[in-house]
ZAMILO-710417 format. One record per residue (C-alpha): y negated, x, z negated; residue in one letter. Coordinates in steps of 0.5 Angstrom, whole numbers, plus 500, padded with zeros to 3 digits. Each point is the difference from the previous one (the first is absolute). Layout:
@Y->Y X->X Z->Z res->a;
...
***
This chain:
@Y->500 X->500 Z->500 res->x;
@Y->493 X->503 Z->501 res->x;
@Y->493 X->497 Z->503 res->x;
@Y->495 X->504 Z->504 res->x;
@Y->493 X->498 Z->497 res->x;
@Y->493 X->504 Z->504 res->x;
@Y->496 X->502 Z->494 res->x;
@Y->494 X->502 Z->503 res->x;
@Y->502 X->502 Z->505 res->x;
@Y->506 X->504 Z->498 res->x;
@Y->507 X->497 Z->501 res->x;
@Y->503 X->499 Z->494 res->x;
@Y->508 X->499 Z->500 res->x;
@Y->502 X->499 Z->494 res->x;
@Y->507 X->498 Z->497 res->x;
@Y->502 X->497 Z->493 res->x;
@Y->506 X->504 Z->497 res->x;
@Y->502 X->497 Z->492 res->x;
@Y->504 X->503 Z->496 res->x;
@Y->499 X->507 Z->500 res->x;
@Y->494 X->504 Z->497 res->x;
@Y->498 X->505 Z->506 res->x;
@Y->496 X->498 Z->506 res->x;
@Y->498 X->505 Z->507 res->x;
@Y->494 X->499 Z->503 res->x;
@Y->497 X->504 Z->506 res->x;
@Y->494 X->500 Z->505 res->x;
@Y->501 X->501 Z->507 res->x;
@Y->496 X->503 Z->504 res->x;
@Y->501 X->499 Z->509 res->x;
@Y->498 X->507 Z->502 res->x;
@Y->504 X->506 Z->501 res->x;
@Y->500 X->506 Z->503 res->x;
@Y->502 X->497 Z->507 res->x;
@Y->492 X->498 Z->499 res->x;
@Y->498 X->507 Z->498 res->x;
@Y->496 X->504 Z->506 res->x;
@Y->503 X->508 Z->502 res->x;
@Y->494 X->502 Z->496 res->x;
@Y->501 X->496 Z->494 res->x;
@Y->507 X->501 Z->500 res->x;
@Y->503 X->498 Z->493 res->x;
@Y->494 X->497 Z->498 res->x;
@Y->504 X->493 Z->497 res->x;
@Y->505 X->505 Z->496 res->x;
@Y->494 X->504 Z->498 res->x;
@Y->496 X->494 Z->497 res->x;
@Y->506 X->497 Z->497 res->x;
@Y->501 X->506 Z->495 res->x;
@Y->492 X->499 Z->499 res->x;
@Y->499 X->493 Z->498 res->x;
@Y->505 X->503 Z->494 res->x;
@Y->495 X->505 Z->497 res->x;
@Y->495 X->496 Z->498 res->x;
@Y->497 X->493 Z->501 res->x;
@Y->494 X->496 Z->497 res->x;
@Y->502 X->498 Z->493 res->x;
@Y->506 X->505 Z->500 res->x;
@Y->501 X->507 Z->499 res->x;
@Y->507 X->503 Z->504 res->x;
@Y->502 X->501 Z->492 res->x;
@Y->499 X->493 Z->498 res->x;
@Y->504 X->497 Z->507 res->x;
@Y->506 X->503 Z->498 res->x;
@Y->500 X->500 Z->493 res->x;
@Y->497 X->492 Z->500 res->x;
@Y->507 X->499 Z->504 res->x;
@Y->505 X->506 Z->500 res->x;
@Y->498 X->500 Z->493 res->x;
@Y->501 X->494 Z->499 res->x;
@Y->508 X->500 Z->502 res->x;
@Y->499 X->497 Z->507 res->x;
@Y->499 X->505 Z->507 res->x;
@Y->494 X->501 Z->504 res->x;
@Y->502 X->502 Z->508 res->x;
@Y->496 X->500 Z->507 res->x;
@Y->503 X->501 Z->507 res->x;
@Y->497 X->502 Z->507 res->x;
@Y->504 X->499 Z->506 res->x;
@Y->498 X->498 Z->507 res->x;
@Y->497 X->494 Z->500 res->x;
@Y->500 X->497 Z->493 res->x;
@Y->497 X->504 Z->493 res->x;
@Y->502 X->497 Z->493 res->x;
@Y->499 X->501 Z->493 res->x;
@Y->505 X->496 Z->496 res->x;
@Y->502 X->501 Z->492 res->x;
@Y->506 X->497 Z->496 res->x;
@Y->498 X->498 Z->494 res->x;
@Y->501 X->495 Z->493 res->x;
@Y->498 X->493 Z->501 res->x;
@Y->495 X->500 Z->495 res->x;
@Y->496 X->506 Z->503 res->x;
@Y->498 X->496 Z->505 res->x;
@Y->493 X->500 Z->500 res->x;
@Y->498 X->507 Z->499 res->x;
@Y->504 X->503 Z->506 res->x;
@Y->498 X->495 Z->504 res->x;
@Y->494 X->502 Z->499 res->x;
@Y->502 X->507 Z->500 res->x;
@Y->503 X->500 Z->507 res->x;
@Y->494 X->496 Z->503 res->x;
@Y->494 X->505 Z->496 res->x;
@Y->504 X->505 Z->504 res->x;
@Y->500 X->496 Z->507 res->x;
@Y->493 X->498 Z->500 res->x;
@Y->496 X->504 Z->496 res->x;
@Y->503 X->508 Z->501 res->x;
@Y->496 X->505 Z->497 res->x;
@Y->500 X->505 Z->506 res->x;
@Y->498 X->506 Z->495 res->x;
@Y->500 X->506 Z->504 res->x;
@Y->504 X->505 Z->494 res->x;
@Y->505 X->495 Z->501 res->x;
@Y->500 X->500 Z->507 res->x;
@Y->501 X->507 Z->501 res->x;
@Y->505 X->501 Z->494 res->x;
@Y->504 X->495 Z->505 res->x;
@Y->499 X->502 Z->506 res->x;
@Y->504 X->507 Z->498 res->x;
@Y->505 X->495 Z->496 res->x;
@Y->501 X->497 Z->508 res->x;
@Y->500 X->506 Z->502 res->x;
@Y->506 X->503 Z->495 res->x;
@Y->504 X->493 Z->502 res->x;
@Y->500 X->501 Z->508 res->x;
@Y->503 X->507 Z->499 res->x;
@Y->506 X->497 Z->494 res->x;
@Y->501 X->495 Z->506 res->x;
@Y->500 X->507 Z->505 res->x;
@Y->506 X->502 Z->496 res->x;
@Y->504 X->494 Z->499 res->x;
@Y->504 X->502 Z->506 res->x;
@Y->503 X->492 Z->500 res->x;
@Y->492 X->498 Z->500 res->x;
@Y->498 X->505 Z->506 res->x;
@Y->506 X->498 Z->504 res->x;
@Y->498 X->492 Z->499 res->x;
@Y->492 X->503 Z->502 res->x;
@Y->501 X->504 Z->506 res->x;
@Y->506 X->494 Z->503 res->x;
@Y->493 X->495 Z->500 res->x;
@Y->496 X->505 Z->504 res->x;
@Y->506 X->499 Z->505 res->x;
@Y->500 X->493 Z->499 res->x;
@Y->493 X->498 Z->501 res->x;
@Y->498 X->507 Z->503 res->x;
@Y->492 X->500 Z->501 res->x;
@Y->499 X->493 Z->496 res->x;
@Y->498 X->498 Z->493 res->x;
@Y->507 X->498 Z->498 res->x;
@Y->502 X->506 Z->501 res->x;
@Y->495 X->505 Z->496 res->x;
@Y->501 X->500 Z->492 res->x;
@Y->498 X->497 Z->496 res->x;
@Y->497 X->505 Z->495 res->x;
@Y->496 X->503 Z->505 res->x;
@Y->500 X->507 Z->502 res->x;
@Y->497 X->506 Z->496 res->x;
@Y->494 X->500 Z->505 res->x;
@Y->498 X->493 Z->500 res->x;
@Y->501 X->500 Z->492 res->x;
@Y->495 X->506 Z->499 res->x;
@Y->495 X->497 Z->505 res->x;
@Y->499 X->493 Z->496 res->x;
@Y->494 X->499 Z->496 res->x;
@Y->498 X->495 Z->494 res->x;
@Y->496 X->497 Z->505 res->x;
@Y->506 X->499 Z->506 res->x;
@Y->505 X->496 Z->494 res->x;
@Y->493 X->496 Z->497 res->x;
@Y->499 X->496 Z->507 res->x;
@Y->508 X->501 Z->501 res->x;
@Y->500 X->495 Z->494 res->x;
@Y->494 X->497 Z->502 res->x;
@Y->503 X->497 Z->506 res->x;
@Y->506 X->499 Z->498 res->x;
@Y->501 X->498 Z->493 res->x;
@Y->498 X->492 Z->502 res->x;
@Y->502 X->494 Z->496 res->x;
@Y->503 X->496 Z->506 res->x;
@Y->503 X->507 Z->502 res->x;
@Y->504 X->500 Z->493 res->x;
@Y->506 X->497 Z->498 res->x;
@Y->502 X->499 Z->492 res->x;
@Y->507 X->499 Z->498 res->x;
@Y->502 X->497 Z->494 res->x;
@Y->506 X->499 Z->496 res->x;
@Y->500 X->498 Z->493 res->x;
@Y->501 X->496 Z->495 res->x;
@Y->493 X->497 Z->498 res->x;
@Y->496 X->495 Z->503 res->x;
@Y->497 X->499 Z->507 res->x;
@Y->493 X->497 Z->497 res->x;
@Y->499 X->506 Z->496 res->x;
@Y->502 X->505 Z->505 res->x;
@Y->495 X->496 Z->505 res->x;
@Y->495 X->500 Z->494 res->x;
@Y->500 X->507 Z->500 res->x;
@Y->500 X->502 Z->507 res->x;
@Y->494 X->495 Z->501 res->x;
@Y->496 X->504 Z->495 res->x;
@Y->502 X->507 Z->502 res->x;
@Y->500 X->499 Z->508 res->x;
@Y->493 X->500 Z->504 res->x;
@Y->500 X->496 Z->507 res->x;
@Y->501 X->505 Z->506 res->x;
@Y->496 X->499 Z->506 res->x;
@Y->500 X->507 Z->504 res->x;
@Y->506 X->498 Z->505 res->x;
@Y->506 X->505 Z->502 res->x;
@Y->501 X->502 Z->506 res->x;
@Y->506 X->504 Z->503 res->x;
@Y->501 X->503 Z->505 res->x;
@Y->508 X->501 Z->503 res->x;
@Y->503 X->503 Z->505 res->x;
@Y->508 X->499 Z->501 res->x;
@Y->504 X->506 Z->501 res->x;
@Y->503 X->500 Z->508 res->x;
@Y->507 X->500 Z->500 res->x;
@Y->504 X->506 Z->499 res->x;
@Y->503 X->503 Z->506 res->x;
@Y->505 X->506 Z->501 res->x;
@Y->504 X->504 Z->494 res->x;
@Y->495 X->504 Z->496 res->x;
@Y->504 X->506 Z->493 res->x;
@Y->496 X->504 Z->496 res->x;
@Y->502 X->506 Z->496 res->x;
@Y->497 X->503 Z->494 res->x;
@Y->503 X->506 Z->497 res->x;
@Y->500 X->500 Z->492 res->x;
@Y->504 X->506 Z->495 res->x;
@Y->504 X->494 Z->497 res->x;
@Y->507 X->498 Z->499 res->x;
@Y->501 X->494 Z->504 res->x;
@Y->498 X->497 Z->507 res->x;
@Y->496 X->493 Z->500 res->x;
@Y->501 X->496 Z->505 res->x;
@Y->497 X->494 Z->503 res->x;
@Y->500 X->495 Z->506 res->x;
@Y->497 X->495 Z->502 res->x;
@Y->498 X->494 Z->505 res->x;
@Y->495 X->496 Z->501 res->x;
@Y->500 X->492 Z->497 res->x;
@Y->497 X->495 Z->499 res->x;
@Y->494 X->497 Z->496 res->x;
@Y->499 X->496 Z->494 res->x;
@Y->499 X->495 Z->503 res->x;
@Y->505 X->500 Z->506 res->x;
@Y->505 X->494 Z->499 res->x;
@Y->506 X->505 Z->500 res->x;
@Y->497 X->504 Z->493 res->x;
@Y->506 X->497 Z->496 res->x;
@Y->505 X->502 Z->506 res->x;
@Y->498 X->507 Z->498 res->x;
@Y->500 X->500 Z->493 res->x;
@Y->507 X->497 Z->501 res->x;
@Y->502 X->506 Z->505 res->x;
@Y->497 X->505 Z->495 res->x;
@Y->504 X->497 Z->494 res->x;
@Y->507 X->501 Z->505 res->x;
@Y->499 X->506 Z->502 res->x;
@Y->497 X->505 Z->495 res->x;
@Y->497 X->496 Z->494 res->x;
@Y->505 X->501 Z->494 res->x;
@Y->507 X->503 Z->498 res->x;
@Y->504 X->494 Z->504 res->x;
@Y->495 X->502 Z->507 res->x;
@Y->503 X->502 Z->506 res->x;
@Y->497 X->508 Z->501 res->x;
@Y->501 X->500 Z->492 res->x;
@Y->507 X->499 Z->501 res->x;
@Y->502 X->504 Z->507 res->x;
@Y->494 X->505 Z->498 res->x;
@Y->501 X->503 Z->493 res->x;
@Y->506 X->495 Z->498 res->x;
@Y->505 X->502 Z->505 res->x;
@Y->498 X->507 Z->503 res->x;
@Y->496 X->503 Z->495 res->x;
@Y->495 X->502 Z->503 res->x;
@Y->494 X->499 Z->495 res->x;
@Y->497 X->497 Z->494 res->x;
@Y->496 X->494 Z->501 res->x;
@Y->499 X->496 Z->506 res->x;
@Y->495 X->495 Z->501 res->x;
@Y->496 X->495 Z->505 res->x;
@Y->494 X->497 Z->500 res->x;
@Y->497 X->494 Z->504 res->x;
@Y->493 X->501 Z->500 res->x;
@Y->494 X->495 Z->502 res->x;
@Y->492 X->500 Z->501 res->x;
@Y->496 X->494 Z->505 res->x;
@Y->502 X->503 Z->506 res->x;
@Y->506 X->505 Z->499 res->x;
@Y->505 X->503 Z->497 res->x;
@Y->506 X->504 Z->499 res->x;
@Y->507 X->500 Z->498 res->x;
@Y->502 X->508 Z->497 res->x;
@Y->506 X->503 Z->498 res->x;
@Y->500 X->505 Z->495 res->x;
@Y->504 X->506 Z->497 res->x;
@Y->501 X->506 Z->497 res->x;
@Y->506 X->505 Z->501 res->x;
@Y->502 X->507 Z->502 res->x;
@Y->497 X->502 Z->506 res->x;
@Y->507 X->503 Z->503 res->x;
@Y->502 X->492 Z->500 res->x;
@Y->493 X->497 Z->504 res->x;
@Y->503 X->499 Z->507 res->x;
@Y->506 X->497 Z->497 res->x;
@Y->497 X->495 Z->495 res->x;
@Y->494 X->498 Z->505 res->x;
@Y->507 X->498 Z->506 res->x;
@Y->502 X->496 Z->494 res->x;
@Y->494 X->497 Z->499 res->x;
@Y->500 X->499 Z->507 res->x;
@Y->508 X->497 Z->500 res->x;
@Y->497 X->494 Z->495 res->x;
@Y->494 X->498 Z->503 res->x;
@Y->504 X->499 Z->508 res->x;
@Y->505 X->497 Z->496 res->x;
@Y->495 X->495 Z->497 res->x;
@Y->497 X->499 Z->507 res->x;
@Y->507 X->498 Z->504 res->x;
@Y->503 X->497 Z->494 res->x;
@Y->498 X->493 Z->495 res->x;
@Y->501 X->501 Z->493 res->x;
@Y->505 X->497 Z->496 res->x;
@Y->498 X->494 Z->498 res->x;
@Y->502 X->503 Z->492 res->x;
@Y->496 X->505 Z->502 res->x;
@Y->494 X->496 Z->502 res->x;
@Y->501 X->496 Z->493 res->x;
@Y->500 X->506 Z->496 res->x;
@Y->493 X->503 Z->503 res->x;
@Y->497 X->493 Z->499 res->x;
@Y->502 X->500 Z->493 res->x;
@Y->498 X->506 Z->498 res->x;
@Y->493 X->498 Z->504 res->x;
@Y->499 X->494 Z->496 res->x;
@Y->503 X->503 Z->494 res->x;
@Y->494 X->506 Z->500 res->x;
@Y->496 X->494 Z->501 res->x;
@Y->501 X->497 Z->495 res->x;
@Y->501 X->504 Z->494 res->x;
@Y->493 X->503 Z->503 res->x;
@Y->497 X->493 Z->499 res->x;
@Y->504 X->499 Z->494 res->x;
@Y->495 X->505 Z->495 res->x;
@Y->492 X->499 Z->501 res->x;
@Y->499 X->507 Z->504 res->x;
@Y->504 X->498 Z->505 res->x;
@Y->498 X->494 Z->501 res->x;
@Y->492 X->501 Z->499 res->x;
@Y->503 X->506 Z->506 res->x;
@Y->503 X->496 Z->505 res->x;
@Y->495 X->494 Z->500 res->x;
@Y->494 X->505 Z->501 res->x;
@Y->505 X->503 Z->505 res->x;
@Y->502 X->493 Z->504 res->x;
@Y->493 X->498 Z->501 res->x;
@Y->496 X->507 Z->501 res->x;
@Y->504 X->500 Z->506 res->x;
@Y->502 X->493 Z->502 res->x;
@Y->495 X->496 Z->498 res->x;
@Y->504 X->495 Z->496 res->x;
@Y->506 X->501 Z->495 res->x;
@Y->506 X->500 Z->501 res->x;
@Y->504 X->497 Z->495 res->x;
@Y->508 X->502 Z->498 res->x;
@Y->503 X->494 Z->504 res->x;
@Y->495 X->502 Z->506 res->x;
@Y->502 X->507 Z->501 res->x;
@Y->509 X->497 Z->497 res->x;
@Y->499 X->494 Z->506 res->x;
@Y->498 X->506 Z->504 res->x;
@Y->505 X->505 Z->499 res->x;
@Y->505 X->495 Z->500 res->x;
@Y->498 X->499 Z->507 res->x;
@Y->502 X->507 Z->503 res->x;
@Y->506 X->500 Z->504 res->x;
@Y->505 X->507 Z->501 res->x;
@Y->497 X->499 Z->507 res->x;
@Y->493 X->500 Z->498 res->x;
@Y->502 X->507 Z->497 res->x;
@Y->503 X->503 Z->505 res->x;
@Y->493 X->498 Z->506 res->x;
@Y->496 X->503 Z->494 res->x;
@Y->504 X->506 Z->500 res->x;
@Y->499 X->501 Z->508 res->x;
@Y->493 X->499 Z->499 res->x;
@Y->499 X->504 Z->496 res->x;
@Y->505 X->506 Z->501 res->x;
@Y->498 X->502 Z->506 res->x;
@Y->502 X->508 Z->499 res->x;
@Y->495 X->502 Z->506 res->x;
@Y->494 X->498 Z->497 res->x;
@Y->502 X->503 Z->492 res->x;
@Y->496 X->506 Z->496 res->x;
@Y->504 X->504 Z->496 res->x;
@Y->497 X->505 Z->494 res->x;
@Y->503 X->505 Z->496 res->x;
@Y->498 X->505 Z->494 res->x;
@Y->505 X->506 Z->499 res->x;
@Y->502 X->507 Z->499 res->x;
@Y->502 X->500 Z->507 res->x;
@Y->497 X->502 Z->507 res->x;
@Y->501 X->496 Z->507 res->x;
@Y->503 X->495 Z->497 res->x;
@Y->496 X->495 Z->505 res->x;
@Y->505 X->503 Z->507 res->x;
@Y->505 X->498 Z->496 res->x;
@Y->497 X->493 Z->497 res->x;
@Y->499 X->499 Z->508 res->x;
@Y->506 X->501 Z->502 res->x;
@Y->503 X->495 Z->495 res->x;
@Y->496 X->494 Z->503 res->x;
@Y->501 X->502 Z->508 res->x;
@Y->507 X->499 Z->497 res->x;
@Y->499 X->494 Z->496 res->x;
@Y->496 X->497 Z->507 res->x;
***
């Protein structure tokens, strides 16, 4: 159960949750770094670390200790398109970490000691990510994926673009941006909606700057792209990828059950042939990601670099065998239960749900109850996976990325696919 109410101009979705003593709110913001320009890039991530150093009414010390301290968790997010800022907290502390998050989002200090302390903080975090050798395989696969595009730059910024920013360049960003009708507050709680709305009214000042965006979706990806990074480490991290479809495509839960089939957890397809049967790595996983008008369905995995070729042929092996075979009707069952499942447990605790409500509506414009998504679910066929999988898993138009001790690698990687073809 929830209701969406415009509380000056802020859509409020707010969902009672009884008999529990915790609630999850969070203020989402629709920017991102797709909207950053090159020379700005990083600047959403950049002001996300910033509205947590200090606003009007708080210092950075009583953001934390009025929340964190208080036993609850105070968080934020930058991604592509959305930014977040979202605490976990006792029912009771309603009031002071609502306005704690709001202060942080409309009247951010901007003190230029604290902008400078963070900026080297951004800059220590882009190398942590460097030296993640998962992380740096997932970064240099989305170069290849959306070479030239926004989608494909990081999120974080570069070294370059981070130094250049001035307190100036973050103030007109938020500025524009940081509008009420450009905002989402999710809440899921056990208090009442007139007190919630009572404080939100007094605490929100009506907007009237408009927000414009400027989009350009990505062209289509033609042709079979490798990168390869040589690191002194002891694995080999390897991903591949497909372009897919977006959020708001009909098929988005043709692909998240196709991801569940082959990669999302121990019973997975690539799981069981990959690691369970030839041993040939740790951990391997898929992920079907979406944005407004892309996405990409990735495969991830770490192994000994003497095993790529091999395991990349047998990655190869499944997604042919998903293209020219339907899934059993018992393996179509278990996907679409394991998918609800998540869902429901999700949706089952207050920060799932204040999540997967803000989630729904960001990007489809409404919300999507569980029965809406079970009744859609329910309707995918194993004919239905296997056209998805067709779509999709063109091998031609493929990127693939690997970080390792290993050098040529990419002739061998090569080779893999023009068999695979």
């Amino acid at each position: 159960m929830h209701e969406i109410i415009n509380v000056n101009g802020v859509s409020l979705i707010f969902s009672p949750f009884e008999d529990v003593e915790t609630a999850s709110l969070g203020i989402f913001v629709k920017i991102g770094s797709r909207y950053e320009t090159k020379l700005q890039k990083g600047i959403a991530h950049f002001l996300e670390h910033i509205l947590f150093k200090g606003s009007k009414a708080y210092s950075y010390r009583q953001i934390k200790r009025e929340i964190e301290g208080r036993g609850g968790s105070l968080n934020g997010f930058t991604s592509q398109e959305l930014s977040g800022y979202y605490a976990i907290f006792l029912s009771k502390n309603l009031k002071p970490t609502l306005d704690i998050l709001l202060d942080m989002v409309f009247n951010p200090r901007f003190i230029k000691e604290e902008i400078e302390k963070e900026r080297n903080v951004i800059l220590e975090e882009i190398k942590m990510y460097n030296d993640l050798p998962a992380s740096r395989a997932v970064t240099l696969l989305d170069k290849l994926l959306w070479n030239g595009h926004p989608l494909g730059e990081e999120v974080i910024g570069n070294p370059a673009t981070i130094k250049r920013l001035k307190r100036s360049d973050l103030v007109n960003f938020k500025n524009n941006y940081y509008q009420p009708h450009n905002m989402v507050i999710s809440c899921s709680g056990n208090f009442s909606k007139e007190n919630l709305v009572k404080l939100l009214r007094e605490k929100i000042r009506i907007g009237s700057l408009k927000v414009k965006f400027k989009i350009t979706p990505p062209p289509p990806l033609r042709g079979l792209y490798i990168k390869e990074e040589k690191r002194q480490i002891e694995q080999c991290h390897l991903c591949l990828g497909f372009r897919s479809v977006s959020y708001i495509s009909k098929e988005r839960f043709i692909a998240e059950l196709m991801s569940v089939i082959l990669g999302a957890n121990m019973s997975s397809r690539l799981f069981e042939e990959v690691r369970e049967k030839k041993a040939l790595c740790y951990d391997i996983s898929t992920e079907a990601r979406k944005y407004k008008d892309s996405g990409a369905f990735v495969i991830h995995l770490g192994l000994d670099k003497s095993k790529i070729t091999t395991a990349l042929g047998s990655i190869f092996k499944e997604l042919k065998k998903i293209k020219k075979k339907d899934v059993s009707l018992k393996e179509l069952s278990r996907a679409k239960d394991f998918y609800l499942g998540q869902i429901a447990m999700g949706i089952e605790r207050p920060q799932g749900r204040m999540f997967y409500l803000a989630e729904s509506y960001l990007t489809l414009g409404k919300i999507y109850t569980f029965s809406d998504v079970k009744r859609e679910i329910e309707g995918i066929s194993p004919s239905k996976i296997r056209n998805f999988a067709k779509k999709i898993f063109n091998f031609r138009n493929s990127c693939i990325s690997c970080v390792g001790n290993e050098e040529g690698v990419g002739t061998r990687l090569k080779e893999v696919v023009e068999k695979a073809k």
